[in-house]
C-alpha positions in Angstrom: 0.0 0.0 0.0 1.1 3.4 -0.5 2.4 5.6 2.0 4.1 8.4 0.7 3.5 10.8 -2.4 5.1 10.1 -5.4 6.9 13.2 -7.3 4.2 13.2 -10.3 1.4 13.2 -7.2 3.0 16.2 -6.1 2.9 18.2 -9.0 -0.9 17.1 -9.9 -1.0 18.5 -6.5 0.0 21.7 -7.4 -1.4 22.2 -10.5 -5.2 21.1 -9.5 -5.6 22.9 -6.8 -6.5 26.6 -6.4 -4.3 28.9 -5.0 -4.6 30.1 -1.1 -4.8 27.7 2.1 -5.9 24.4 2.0 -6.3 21.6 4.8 -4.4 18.1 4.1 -6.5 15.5 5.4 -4.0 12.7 6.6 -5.7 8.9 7.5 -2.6 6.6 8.7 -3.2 3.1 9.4 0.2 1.6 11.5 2.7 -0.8 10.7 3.5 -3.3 13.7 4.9 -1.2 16.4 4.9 1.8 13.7 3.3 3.9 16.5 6.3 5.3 18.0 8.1 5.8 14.9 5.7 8.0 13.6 5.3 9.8 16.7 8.8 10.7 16.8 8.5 11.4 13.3 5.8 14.4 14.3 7.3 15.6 16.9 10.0 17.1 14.4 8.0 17.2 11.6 6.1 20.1 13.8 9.0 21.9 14.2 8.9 22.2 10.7 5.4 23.3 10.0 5.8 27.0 11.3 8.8 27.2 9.2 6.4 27.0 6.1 3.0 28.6 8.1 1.0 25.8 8.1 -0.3 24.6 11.5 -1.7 21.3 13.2 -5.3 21.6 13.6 -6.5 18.4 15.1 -4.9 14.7 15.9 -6.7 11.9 17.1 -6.8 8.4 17.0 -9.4 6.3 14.7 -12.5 5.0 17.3 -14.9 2.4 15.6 -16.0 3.8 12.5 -19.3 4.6 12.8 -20.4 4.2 8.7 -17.5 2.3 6.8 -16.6 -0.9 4.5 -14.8 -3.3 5.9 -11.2 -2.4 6.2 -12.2 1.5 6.0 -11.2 2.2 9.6 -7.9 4.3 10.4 -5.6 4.0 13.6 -5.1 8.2 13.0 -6.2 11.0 12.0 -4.9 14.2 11.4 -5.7 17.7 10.0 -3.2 20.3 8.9 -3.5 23.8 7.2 -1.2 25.4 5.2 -1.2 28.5 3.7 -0.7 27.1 0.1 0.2 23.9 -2.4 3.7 25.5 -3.1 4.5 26.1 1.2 3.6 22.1 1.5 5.9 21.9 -1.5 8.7 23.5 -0.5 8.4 21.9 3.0 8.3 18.4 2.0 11.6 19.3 -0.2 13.1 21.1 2.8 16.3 18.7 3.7 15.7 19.1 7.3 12.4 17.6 6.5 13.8 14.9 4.0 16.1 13.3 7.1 13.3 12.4 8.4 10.6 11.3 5.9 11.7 7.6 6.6 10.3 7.3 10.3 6.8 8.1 8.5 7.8 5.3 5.7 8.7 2.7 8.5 6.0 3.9 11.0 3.0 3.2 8.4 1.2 0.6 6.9 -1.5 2.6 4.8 -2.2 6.4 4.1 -4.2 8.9 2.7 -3.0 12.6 2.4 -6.2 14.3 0.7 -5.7 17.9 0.2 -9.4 20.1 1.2 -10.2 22.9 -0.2 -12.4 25.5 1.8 -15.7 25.5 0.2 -16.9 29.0 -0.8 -20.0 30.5 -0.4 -22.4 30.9 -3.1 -23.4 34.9 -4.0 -27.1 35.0 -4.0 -28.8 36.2 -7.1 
């Protein structure tokens, strides 16, 4: 299963979205004892974030789903904002942030990283 974004998902990325903040829905499912790994792995990884503006808005671990398919549950959960595509860009191609991609490889199993984009009101006519 796939884990981490390929260089051609990257720039899709970029070049679907619109510009301005989005938030990166992230769903990890664990490897075996991938748990620590990966918390290590955001507890430097946050360092990071302010370097770029974006910010963690929610973590939390996967409950029993309340509507899903089999096998559509997620050990975590997380929510980040940044201020654009091109800030998560740079930052994932930051070096500081490259040392470290690995304890996310090794920590999961499964993952979805879904960029959101703020939905905008309608004008009435």
């Amino acid at each position: 299963m796939a884990v981490d974004p390929t260089g051609p998902d990257l720039a899709r990325m970029l070049n679907e979205g619109p510009d301005g903040p989005f938030v990166m829905l992230n769903l990890l499912r664990f490897a075996p004892g991938g748990r620590a790994s990966y918390q290590e792995y955001s507890r430097r990884a946050g360092r990071l974030l302010g370097k770029y503006g974006a910010e963690l808005l929610y973590a939390g671990d996967g409950a029993t789903p309340l509507v899903a398919e089999e096998g559509q549950d997620w050990d975590a959960v997380l929510l980040v904002r940044y201020p654009s595509r091109e800030a998560f860009s740079r930052m994932v191609a930051d070096p500081e942030y490259q040392e470290i991609t690995h304890l996310r490889s090794q920590a999961l199993s499964e993952a979805v990283l879904q960029p959101t984009d703020p939905w905008v009101p309608r004008r009435k006519s």
